[in-house]
Wavefront OBJ file of the C-alpha trace (Angstrom):
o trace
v 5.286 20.800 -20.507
v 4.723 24.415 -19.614
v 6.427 26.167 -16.348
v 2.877 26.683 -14.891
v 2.027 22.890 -15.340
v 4.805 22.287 -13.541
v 4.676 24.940 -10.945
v 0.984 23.656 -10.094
v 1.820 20.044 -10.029
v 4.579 20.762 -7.195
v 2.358 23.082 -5.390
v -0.114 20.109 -5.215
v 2.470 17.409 -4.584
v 3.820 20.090 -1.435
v 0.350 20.562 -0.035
v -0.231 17.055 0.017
v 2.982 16.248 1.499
v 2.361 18.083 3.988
v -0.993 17.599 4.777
v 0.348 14.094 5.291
v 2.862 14.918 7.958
v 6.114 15.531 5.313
v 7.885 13.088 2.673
v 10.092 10.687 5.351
v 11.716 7.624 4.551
v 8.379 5.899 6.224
v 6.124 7.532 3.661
v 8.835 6.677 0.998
v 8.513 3.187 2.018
v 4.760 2.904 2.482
v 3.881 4.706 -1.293
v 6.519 2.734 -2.815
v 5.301 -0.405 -1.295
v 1.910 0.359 -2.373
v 2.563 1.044 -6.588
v 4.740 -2.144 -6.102
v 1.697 -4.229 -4.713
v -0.532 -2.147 -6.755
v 1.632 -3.216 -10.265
v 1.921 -6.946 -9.061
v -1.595 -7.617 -8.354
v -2.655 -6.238 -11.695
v 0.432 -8.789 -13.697
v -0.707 -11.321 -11.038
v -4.478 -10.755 -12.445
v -3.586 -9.736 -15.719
v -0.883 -12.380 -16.269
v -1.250 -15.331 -14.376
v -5.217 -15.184 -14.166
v -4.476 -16.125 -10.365
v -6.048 -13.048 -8.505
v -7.845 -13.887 -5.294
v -9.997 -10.646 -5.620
v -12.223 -11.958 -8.493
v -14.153 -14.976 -9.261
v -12.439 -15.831 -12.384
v -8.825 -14.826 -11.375
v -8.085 -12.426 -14.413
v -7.961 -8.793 -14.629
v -11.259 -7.052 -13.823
v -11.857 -3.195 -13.308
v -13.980 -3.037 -10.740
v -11.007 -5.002 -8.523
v -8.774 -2.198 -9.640
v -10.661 0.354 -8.582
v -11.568 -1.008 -4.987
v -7.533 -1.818 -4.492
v -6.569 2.092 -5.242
v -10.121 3.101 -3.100
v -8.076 1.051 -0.172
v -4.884 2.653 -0.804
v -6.447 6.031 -0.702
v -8.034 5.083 2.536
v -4.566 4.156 4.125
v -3.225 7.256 2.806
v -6.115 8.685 4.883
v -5.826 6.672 7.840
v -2.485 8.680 7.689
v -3.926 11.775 7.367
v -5.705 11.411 10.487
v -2.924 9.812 12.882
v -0.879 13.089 11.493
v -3.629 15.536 12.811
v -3.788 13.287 15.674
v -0.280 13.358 16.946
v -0.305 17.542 16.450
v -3.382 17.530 18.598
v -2.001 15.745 21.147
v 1.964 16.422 21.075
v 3.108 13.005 19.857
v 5.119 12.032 17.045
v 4.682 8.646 16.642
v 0.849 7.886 16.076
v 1.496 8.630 12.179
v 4.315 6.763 12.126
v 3.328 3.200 13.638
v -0.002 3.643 10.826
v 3.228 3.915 8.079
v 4.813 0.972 9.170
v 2.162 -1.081 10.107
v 0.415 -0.138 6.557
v 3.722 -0.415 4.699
v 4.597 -3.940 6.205
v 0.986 -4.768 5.480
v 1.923 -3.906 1.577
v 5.204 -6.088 1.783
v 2.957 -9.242 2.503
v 0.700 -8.146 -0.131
v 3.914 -8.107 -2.570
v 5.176 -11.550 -1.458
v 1.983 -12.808 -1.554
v 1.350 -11.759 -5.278
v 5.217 -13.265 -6.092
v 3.973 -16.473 -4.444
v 1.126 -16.359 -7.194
v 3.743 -15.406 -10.132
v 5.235 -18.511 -8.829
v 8.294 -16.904 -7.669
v 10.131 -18.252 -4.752
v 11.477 -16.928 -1.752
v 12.822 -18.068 1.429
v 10.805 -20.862 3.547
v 10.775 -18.763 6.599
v 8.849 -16.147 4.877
v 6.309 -18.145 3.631
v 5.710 -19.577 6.576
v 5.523 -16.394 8.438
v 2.657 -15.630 6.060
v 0.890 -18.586 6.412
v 0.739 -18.463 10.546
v -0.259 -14.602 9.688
v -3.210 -16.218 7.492
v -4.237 -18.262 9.664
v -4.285 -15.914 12.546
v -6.604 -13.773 10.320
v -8.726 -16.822 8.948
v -9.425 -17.020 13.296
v -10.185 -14.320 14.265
l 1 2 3 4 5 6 7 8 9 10 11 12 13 14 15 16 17 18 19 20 21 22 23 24 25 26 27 28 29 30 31 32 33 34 35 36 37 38 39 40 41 42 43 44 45 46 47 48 49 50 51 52 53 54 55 56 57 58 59 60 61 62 63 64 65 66 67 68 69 70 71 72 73 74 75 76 77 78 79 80 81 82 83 84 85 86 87 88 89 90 91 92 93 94 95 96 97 98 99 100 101 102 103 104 105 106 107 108 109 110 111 112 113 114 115 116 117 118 119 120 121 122 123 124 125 126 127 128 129 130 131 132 133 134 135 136 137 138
């Protein structure tokens, strides 16, 4: 790969960093939580045929493309609460979005391991279930 390939790709990846309020162990968290839930919903659809975004279960583009639409949304989302916590002299509006967003994507996961019929402790699958049905009530 050429130097300039390079060069631009890091000038990108620093603009954008920045633009999202720098590269902390939040952001760390919340991107790597996202390819994770991102890669397990596509073997969970791909795989197992056991996807809850489409009507047959299997792998289907236009799912795809809406999950990574929602991901850049979030990424967004923390865009704005960056810009918002400069406006106003915070520095914590950006980071409850990360966390809330990256626990968000850590259900998502377990969820999706549920589906690859992995287990995992009781107590976390009950937490997601009274989560559920919170969200089924409201």
């Amino acid at each position: 790969m050429s130097w300039k390939v390079c060069a631009t790709a890091g000038a990108i990846g620093a603009a954008v960093t920045s633009l999202l309020g720098g590269w902390d162990y939040g952001m760390q968290l919340l991107v790597i939580a996202m390819a994770v839930d991102y890669i397990s919903g596509v073997m969970v659809a791909g795989v197992w045929h056991k996807s809850n975004k489409t009507e047959s279960g299997k792998l289907e583009s236009r799912a795809g493309f809406k999950g990574l639409c929602r991901k850049g949304m979030i990424l967004g989302l923390v865009l704005v609460a960056h810009y918002m916590d400069l406006a106003i002299g915070t520095q914590y509006i950006r980071d409850a979005i990360v966390i809330g967003f990256a626990v968000n994507e850590i259900f998502s996961i377990l969820e999706n391991l549920g589906l690859m019929g992995v287990d995992y402790p009781p107590m976390i699958k009950d937490a997601l279930e009274a989560l559920k049905k919170k969200g089924e009530k409201e």
